[in-house]
C-alpha positions in Angstrom: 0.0 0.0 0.0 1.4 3.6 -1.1 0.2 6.9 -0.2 -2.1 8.2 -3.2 -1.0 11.3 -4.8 -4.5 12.7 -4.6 -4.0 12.1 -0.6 -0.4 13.3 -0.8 -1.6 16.6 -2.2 -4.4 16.9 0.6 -1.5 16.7 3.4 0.3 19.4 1.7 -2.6 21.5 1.0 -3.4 21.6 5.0 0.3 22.0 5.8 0.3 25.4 3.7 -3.5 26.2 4.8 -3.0 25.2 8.4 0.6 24.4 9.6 2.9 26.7 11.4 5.0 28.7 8.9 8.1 26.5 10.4 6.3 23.4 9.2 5.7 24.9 5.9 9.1 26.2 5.6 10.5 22.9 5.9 8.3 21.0 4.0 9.7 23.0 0.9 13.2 22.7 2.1 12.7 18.4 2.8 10.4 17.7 -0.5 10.5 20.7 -2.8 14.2 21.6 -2.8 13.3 24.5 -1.0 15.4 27.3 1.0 17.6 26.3 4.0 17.7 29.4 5.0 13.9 30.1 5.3 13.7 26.7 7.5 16.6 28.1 9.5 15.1 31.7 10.2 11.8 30.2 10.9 13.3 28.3 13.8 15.4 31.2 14.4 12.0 33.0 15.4 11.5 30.7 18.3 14.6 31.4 20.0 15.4 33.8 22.5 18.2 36.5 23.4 19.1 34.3 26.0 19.6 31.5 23.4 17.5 29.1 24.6 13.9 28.3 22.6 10.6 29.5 23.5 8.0 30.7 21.8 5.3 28.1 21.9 7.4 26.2 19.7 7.1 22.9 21.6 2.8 23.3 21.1 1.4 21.7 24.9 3.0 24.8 26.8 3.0 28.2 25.6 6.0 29.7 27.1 7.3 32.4 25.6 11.0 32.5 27.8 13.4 29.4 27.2 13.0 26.2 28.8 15.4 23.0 28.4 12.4 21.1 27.0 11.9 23.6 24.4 15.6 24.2 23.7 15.8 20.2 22.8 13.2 20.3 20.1 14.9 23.6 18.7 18.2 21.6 18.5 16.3 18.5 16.7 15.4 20.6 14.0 18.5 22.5 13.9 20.4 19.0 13.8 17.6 17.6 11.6 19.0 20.9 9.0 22.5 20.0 9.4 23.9 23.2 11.1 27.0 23.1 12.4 28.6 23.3 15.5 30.0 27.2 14.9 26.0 27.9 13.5 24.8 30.8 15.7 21.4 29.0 16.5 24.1 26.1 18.5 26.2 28.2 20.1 23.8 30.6 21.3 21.1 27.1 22.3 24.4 25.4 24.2 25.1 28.2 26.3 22.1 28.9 27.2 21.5 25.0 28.3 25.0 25.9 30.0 23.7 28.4 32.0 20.3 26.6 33.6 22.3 23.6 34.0 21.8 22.2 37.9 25.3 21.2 38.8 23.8 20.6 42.5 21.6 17.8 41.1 23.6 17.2 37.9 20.5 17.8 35.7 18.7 20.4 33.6 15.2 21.2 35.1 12.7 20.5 31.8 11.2 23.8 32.0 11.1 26.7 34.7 8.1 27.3 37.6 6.7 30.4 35.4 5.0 27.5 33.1 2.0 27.6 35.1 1.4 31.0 34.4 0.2 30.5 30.9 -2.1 27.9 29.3 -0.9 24.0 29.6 -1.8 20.2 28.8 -1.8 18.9 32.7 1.1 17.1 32.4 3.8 20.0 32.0 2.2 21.3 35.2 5.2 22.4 37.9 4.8 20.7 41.2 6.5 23.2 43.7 6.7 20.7 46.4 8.6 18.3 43.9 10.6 20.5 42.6 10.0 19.6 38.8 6.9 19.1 36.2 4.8 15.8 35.7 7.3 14.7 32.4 9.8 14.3 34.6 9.3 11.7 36.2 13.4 9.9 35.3 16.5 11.7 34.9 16.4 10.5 31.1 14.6 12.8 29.8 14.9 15.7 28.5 18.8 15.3 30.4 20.4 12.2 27.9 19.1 13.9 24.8 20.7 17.7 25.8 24.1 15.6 26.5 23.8 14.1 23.0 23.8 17.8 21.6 26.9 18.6 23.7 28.3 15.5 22.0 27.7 16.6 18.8 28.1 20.1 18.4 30.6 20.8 21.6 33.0 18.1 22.4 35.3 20.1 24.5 32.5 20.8 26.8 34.7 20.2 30.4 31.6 18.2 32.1 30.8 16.0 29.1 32.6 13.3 29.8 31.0 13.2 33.6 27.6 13.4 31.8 28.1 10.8 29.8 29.2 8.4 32.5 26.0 9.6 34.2 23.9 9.0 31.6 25.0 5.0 31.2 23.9 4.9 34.9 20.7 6.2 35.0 19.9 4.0 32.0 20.7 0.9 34.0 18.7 2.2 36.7 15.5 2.9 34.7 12.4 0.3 35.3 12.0 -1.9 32.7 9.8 -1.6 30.2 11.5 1.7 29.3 8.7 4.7 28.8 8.2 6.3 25.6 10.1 9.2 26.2 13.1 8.2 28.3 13.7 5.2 25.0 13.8 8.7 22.6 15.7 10.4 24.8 18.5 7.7 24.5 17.8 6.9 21.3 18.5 11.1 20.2 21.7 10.6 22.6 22.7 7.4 21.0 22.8 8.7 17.5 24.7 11.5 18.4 27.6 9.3 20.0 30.0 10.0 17.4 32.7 8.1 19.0 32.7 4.1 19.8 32.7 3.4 23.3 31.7 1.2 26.3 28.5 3.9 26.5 27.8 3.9 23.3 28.0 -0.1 23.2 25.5 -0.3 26.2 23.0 2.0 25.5 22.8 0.6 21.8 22.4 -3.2 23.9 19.9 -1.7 26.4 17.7 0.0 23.9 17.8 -2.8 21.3 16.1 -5.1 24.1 14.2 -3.0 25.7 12.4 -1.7 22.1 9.9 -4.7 22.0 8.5 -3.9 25.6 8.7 -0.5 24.9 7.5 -0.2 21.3 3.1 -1.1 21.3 3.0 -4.2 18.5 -0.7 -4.1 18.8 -2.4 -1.9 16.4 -5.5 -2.0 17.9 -3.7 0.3 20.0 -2.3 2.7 17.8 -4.8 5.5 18.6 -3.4 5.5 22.2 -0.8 8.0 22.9 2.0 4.6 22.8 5.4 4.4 21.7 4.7 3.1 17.6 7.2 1.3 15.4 7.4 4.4 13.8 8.6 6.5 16.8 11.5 4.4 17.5 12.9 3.7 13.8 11.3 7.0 12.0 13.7 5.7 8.8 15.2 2.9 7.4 18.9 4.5 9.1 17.5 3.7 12.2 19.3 1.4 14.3 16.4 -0.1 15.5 14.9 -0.9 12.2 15.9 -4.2 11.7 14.2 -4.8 15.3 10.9 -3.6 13.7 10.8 -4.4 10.2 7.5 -6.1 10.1 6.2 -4.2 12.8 7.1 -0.9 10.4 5.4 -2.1 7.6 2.2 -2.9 9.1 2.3 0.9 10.8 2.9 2.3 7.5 0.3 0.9 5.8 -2.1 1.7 9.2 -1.3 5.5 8.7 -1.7 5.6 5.3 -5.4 4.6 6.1 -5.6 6.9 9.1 -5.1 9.7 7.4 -7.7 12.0 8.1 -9.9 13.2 4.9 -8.7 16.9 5.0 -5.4 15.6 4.6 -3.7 15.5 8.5 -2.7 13.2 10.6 -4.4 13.9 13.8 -2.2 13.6 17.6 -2.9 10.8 19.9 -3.3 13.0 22.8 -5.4 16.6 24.4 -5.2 18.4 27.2 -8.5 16.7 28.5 -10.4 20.0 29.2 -7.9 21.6 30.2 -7.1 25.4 28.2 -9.7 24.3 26.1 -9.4 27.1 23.7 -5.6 26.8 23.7 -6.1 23.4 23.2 -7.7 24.0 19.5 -4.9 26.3 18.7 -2.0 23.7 19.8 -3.7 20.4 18.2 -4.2 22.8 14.8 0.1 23.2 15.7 0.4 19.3 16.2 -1.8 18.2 13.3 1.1 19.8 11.1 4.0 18.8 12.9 2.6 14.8 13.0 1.7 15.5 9.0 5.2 16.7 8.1 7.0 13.7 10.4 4.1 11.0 8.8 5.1 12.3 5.0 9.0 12.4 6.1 8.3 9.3 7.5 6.7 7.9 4.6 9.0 9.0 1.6 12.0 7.4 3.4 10.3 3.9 3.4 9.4 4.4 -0.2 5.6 4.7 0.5 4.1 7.7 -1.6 2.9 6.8 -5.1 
C-alpha cells in the first residue's frame, strides 16, 4: 500500500493552509528543494536573546521564555537541517543550556516554575513541592538527549565526559519496560555518540532489548498515545529498524489509512479540558507537525505513489 498522490496533495494542502510557517518552511526545504535558510530563520523566530527556545514552539505549553524542554526540540530541527557546530542558532542554544544547568543535582530542570502562568496540557504542570513538572518523572529525559547535543556540536565541553558516565547509569537504573520518552531520549543521545565506546556499546544493547517492551506491537492500540514502530525507527537508518521491520510495515500501511480526509494526521493525545481554547490552537500546531514527520516518515520507506 502507497500513499495516493490525490492524498499526498491533501496533506500538503493543509500543511500550507494550516501548519505553522516552520512546518511549511521545511516542507519545501525536505520535499521541494526549498530554501535552508527560510527553514533556518523560521526556527530562528523561536529562539530567545538568552539563546534558549521558546515561543510556543514545543505546542502543549506556551511559554514564551526558554525552557530545556523547548531548547531540545529547537536543537532537533537544527540537527535535523544539518547546522554546524559554529552555526549561531548552536552556540547561542548550548550556552544557554550551560547556563540553567543544575550542577547541584547534575541535571537540567525541563522547564522553569513560570510554566504555570500561561495555558498547559496537565502534564507539564510544575509541582513546587517536587521540585519539577509531571514529564519528569526519570532523569532521562529531557537530560540524555541535551548531552547528546553537547556530543555533537561541543565536544570540548569540560563536564561532558561526567555526563556521559552519568547517563549510562541512570539507564541501568530505569524500570523496565523503558517509557516512551526516556527510549527517545536515549535513542536522540545514541545517534549523536560519534565516537565508539563502552557507553555507546550499552545504550545501543539496552535500547535494542528493551524496544519490543517499549515499542506497542498491537495496532489496535495505535490510537493510544504509545510508543509506535514508527517513533522508534522513523527511517530505514534507524538502528532499530531491523528490530521492527514487520512491525514498520504494518504501521505504514495503518497511517496511510488513518489519514484523516482533509489531509492531517491527527495527535494521539489533548489536554482533557484543560485550556480548552488553547487546546484548539495547539492540536491545529500538532496536526502539522505529526503531518510533516508522517510524510517524512513515509517517503524514506518508499511509500508515496
Amino acid at each position: 500500500m502507497k500513499l495516493t498522490q490525490d492524498n499526498w496533495d491533501a496533506a500538503k494542502s493543509f500543511i500550507f493552509s494550516q501548519a505553522r510557517p516552520l512546518e511549511q518552511k521545511l516542507f519545501n526545504y525536505h520535499f521541494e528543494n526549498g530554501s535552508k535558510e527560510d527553514a533556518v530563520n523560521e526556527l530562528i523566530s523561536f529562539q530567545n536573546n538568552d539563546g534558549g527556545f521558546g515561543n510556543c514552539l514545543e505546542p502543549d505549553f506556551r511559554l514564551e521564555i526558554s525552557s530545556p524542554m523547548a531548547t531540545t526540540v529547537g536543537l532537533q530541527i537544527a540537527a535535523d537541517l544539518q547546522l554546524g557546530k559554529n552555526h549561531p542558532v548552536i552556540t547561542k542554544a548550548l550556552s544557554y543550556l550551560e547556563s540553567v544547568y543544575d550542577d547541584q543535582k547534575i541535571i537540567w530542570h525541563a522547564v522553569p516554575p513560570e510554566i504555570n502562568e500561561v495555558p498547559h496540557a496537565p502534564w507539564w504542570h510544575f509541582d513546587h513541592e517536587k521540585g519539577f513538572c509531571g514529564v519528569q518523572a526519570t532523569w532521562a529525559n529531557p537530560n540524555a538527549e541535551i548531552i547528546g547535543y553537547f556530543h555533537l556540536f561541543k565536544q570540548e565541553e569540560p563536564l561532558l565526559g561526567k555526563w556521559t558516565k552519568m547517563a549510562g547509569e541512570e539507564l541501568s537504573k530505569l524500570p523496565r519496560p523503558l517509557g516512551k520518552h526516556d527510549f527517545l531520549c536515549y535513542s536522540r543521545l545514541l545517534h549523536n555518540l560519534s565516537t565508539y565506546s563502552e557507553t555507546k556499546q550499552y545504550i545501543y544493547s539496552a535500547l535494542s532489548q528493551a524496544v519490543h517492551e517499549t515499542v506497542c506491537k498491537d495496532p489496535s492500540r495505535w490510537n493510544e498515545y504509545v510508543a509506535k514502530p514508527l517513533d522508534a525507527a522513523p527511517d530505514p537508518s534507524s538502528p532499530f529498524f531491523e528490530h521492527l521491520k514487520k512491525d514498520i510495515t504494518l504501521q505504514l500501511d495503518y497511517e496511510i489509512k488513518s489519514q484523516h480526509e482533509k489531509g492531517y494526521w491527527q495527535p494521539a493525545w489533548s489536554w482533557f479540558g484543560h485550556y480548552e481554547e488553547t487546546w484548539k490552537k495547539a492540536e491545529i500546531e500538532w496536526r502539522g507537525i505529526n503531518t510533516l514527520s508522517m510524510l517524512r516518515s513515509l517517503a524514506a520507506y518508499e511509500k508515496i505513489e
